[in-house]
N, C-alpha and C positions, 0 to 999 in steps of 0.2 A: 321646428326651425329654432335656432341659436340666434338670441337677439339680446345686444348687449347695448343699453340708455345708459349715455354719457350724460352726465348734468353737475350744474355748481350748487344743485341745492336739490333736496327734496322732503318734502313730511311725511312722516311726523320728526324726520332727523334734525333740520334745519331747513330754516323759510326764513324769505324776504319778500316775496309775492308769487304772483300767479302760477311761477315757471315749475316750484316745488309742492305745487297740488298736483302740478300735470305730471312731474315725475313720481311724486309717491301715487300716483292713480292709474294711470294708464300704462306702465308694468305690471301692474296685480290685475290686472282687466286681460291684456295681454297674454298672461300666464293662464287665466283661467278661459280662457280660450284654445288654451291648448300646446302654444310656443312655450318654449325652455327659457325664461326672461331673466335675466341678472341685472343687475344698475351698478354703476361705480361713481364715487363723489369724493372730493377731500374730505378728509375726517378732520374738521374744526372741531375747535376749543371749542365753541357753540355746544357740540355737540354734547347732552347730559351723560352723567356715569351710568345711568340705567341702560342708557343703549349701548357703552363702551362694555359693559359687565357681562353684555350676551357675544360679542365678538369675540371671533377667534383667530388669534396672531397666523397669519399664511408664512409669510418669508419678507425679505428685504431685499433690492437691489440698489443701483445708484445710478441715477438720470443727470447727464448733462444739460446746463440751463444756464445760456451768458458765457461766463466763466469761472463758472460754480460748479462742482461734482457732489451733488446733493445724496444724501442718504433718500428713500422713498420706502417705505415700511407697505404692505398689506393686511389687509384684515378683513374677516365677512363673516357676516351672521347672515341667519333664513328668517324671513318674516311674512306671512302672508303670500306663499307660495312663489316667491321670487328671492333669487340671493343679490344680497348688497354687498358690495363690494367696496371700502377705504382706503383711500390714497392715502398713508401716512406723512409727514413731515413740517413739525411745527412751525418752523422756518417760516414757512409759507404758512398756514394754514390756524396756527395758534393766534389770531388777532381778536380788534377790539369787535369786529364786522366782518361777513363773507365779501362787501365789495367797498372799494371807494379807498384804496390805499394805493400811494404813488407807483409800486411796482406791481400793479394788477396783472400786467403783461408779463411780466416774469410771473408773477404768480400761477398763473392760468398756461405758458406756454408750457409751466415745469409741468402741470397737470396732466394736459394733452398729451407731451410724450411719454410720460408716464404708463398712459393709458396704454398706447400702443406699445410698449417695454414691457407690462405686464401682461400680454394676452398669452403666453407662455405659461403665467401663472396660475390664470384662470382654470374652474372646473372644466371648458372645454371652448378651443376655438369657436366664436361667432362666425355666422353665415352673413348677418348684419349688424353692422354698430350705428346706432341712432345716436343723432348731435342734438344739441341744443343750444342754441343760440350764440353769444361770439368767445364767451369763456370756452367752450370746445369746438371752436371751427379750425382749430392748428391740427384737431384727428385726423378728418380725412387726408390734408396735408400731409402729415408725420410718415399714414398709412401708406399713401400714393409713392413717399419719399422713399422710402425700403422695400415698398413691396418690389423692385425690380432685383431685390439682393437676397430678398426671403420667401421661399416660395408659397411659405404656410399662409401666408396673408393675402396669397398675390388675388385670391377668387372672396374675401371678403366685399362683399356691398356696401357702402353707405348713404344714411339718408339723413339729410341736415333739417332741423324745424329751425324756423324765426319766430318767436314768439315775439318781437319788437324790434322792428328794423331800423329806430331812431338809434341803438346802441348797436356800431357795428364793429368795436375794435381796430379803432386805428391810430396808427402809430408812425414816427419819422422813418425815412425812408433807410436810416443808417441804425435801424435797429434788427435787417433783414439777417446778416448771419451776426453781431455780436449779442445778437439777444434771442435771436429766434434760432439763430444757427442752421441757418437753411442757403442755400447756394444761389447765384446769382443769377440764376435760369429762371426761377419763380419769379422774378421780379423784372425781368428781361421780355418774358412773354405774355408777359400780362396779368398772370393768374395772382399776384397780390397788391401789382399799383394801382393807386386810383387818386387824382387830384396830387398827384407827388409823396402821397404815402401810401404805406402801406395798410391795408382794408382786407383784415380776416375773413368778415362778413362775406364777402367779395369773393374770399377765396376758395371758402368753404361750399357758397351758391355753387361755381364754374366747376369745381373740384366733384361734388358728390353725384351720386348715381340718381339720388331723389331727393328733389328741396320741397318740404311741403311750411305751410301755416296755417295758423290756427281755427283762421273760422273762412268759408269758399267768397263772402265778402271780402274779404281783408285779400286774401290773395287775385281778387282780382282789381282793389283801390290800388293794392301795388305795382300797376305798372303806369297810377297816375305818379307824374312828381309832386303832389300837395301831398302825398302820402308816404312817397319811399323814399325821403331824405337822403337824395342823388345817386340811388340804386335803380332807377325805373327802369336804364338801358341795362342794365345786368338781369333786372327779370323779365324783361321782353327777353334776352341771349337765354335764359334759362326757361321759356315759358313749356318746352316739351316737356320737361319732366318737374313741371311745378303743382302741387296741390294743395288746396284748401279743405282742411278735415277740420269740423268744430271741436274744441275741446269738448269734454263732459266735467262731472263733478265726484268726489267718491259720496256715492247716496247712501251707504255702510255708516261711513263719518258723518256726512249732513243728514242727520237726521234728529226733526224733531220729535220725534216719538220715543226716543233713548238715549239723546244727548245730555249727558251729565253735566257738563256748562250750564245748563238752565235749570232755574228753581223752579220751572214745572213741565211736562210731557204735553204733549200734544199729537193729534193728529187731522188730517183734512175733515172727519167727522164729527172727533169729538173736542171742540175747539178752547174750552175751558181756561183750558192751560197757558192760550198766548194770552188770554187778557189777564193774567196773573206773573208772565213776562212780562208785559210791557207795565204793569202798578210797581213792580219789583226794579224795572229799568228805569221810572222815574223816579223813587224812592232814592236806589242809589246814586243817581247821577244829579241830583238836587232840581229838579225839573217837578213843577206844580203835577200834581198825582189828578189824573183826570181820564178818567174812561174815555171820554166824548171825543177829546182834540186829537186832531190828526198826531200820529206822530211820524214823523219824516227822518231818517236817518241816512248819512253818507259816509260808506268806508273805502275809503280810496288812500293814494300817496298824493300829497296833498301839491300838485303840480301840474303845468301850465296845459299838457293835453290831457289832463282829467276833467277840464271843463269848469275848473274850480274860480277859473276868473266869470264863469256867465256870475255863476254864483253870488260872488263876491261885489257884482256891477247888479245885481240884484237883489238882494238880502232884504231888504229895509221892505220892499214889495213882496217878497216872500213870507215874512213876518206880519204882514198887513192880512194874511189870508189866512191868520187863525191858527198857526200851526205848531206844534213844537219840534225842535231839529236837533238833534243827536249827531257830532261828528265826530270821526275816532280814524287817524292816520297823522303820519309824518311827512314832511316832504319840505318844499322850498320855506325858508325862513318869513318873508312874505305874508304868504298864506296862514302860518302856522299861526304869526301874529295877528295875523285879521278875526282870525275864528274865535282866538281868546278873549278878543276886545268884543266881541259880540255876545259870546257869554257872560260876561261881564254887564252891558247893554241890556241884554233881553235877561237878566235873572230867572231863574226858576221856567224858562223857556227855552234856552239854548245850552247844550252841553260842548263844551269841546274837551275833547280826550286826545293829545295832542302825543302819541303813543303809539305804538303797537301791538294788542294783545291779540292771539285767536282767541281765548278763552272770552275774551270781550267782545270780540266783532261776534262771538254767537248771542251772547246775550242781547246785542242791538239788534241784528237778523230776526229774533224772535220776538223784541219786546216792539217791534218798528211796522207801522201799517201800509208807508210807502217808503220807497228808495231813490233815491236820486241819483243818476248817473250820466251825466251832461256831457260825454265824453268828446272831445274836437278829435280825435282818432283813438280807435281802441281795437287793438287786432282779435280778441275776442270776449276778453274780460270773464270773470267766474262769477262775482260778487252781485251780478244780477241773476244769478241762475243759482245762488245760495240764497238769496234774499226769497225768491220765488219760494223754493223748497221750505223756507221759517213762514211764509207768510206774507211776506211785504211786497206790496205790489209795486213793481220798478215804473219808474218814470225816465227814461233813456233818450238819446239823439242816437236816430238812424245810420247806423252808422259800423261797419265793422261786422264783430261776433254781436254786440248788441241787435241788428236788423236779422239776424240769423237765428236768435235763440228767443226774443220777447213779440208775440205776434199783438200784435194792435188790437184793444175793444174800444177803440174812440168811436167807430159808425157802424157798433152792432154786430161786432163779426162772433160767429158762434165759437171760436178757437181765443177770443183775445186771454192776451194774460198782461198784459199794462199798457203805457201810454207810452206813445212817440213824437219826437218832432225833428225835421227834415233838419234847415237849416242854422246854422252854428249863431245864434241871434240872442240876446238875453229873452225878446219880445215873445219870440214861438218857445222856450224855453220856459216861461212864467206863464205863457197860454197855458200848458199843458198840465202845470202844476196847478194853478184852478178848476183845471177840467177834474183831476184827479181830486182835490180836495169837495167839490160839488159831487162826483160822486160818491163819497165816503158820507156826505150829509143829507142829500138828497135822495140816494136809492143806495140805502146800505144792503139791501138783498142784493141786487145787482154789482154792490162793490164784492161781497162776500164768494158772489160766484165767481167774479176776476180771480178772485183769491185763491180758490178752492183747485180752479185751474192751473192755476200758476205749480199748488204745492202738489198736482199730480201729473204735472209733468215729467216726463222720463229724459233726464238730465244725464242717464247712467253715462259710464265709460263703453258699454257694448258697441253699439252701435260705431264708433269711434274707433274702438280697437279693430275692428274687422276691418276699415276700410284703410289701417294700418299694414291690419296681414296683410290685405289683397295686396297692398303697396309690398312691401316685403317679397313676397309671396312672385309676383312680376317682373321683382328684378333677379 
């Protein structure tokens, strides 16, 4: 089968989170399964010359976008048994950031027609083109919009993922043809208004063959409204061809038995190695160098459903439990400043790394004995099932991909790999982290085997991919 993943990001090209693990991983999973898998992305400035230097120029055409007649460049190289494919056009694509500039909608619409302007160009028509989230949900639109004029298209599939329904792309309702240049039937029948604008998210749900997310949790919070940020009645309308497939992790990359990020190797046997990460991680991050103390770390965007306010209406009581805390992400200004002040505070006990490195979020994964992940919604999250993999035992809110992928050892279960708590409270959220600190003091055999579980757990993308094909495969 010809399966072509559309996305605005993916690793090892370019990341900003979760979304570019899932596309640089589950295409090569994909592929090795047996499907023909291609990916296309804009080719940002981001992106290094080491990866531009293996690319090779395809052709150019020119995409209409507003009232711009844009230049659109191709390019692709072969990596890991899948071809990438480059939207060229600096215009767009050359900035300081992949998102968060005032014409994202122009940026992302010139993208998506792009996409479907180049399937001409591609090694070989798709049977299906997989979405990702609201930067390509103008494809299946685009697709749906000519496949009545072009026949080659007209038997293509698509299948849209949400990997976060809080961002759904929308915009005034008078940007339907000067910006989107789409006719006034879309907008007439329903298929992109909502609340008086227009709602790609929306559009893209009603429009595709198959809307799946991330973890079977999350897609079934989402047909609460505390969950689907005024989407609930759109995935009740869509719940027949809705599914929930857990992410995986690429376990090739996360691994600590050969990751070169860490100044030592390890494995679930021979464990030597994380207690010389984690002497190594306190050393550099100016954190009192101490075998004994917990260390507790949180890599997240440092924002309002990450949970990071229990944290922060907690800390002081967190701190009273002995521990040391390691934090390393970006996000609301807010936040950013609380963690500093607290570093600050707790000297030689609190790190804030107020940044985003991978090379750094591994070296905490591995020098870190628990995790913290307080999430007030999380559609599946990765960052507890890399923590697992380094070692670190998650400490999560039930919730999402979290209740789906960390099984509870709070009362003895022969499967657990970390701790949980139900409701969104600072109180059950600081229970949990005493539970977890008492056992790391009190029965370190017992915490060792949480551990040991945790890091043999089967995270891979298999599992994941198949129940892709089968989707695929169905339609």
């Amino acid at each position: 089968m010809n399966v072509l993943f559309v996305a605005s990001e993916a690793f090892p090209f370019c990341k900003t989170g979760g979304l570019a693990d899932v596309a640089g991983s589950l295409p090569i999973a994909l592929a090795e399964g047996g499907d023909n898998v291609s990916v296309i992305l804009p080719l940002y400035g981001q992106i290094s010359q080491e990866w531009r230097d293996k690319m090779n120029y395809r052709n150019y055409i020119y995409v209409d976008v507003a009232w711009r007649h844009q230049y659109c460049g191709l390019f692709s190289m072969e990596y890991r048994g899948v071809t990438w494919y480059f939207v060229d056009n600096e215009y767009y694509f050359r900035r300081g950031g992949l998102y968060g500039d005032y014409d994202d909608g122009e940026r992302f619409a010139f993208f998506s027609k792009a996409v479907v302007n180049l399937l001409p160009s591609l090694n070989c028509m798709p049977d299906v083109i997989h979405c990702n989230d609201w930067q390509t949900a103008l494809v299946p639109v685009y697709l749906k919009d000519v496949a009545t004029r072009w026949d080659a298209v007209r038997n293509i599939k698509t299948v849209f993922t949400i990997h976060n329904v809080e961002y759904q792309g929308r915009y005034g309702a008078e940007t339907l043809y000067d910006l989107f240049g789409l006719h006034e039937g879309w907008w007439n029948d329903g298929t992109l208004a909502m609340d008086g604008d227009i709602n790609l998210m929306k559009a893209a749900m009603l429009v595709s063959d198959a809307v799946t997310t991330v973890s079977p949790t999350y897609a079934m919070q989402l047909h609460d409204s505390a969950y689907a940020h005024g989407l609930e009645s759109i995935v009740s309308a869509v719940s027949y061809k809705l599914h929930g497939v857990l992410n995986g992790i690429d376990m090739t990359s996360y691994d600590p038995a050969v990751d070169k990020a860490l100044p030592a190797v390890y494995t679930p046997e021979e464990m030597e190695g994380k207690a010389k990460c984690k002497a190594d991680l306190q050393v550099s991050l100016g954190l009192r160098e101490d075998p004994e103390v917990p260390l507790m770390a949180i890599v997240s965007r440092l924002v309002g459903h990450k949970g990071v306010d229990l944290v922060c209406e907690g800390f002081d009581r967190i701190m009273d439990m002995g521990v040391q805390l390691v934090v390393l992400g970006k996000g609301d200004e807010y936040y950013e400043d609380f963690f500093r002040s607290q570093a600050y505070r707790y000297g030689g006990r609190v790190a804030a790394q107020v940044t985003y490195s991978e090379a750094l979020s591994r070296r905490i994964y591995s020098g870190a004995d628990l995790f913290l992940m307080p999430s007030k919604s999380e559609p599946c999250g990765l960052s507890q099932m890399i923590a697992m993999r380094y070692g670190a035992v998650p400490i999560v809110r039930k919730t999402g991909g979290l209740a789906d992928s960390v099984k509870s050892c709070q009362v003895g279960q022969e499967d657990g790999t970390g701790l949980l708590f139900n409701d969104y409270k600072v109180e059950d959220m600081l229970g949990v982290i005493h539970q977890a600190v008492q056992l790391y003091h009190g029965d370190r055999a017992g915490f060792n085997i949480v551990r040991q579980r945790g890091m043999t757990s089967d995270f891979s993308w298999k599992r994941s991919a198949a129940d892709y094909h089968n989707i695929y495969q169905n339609l």
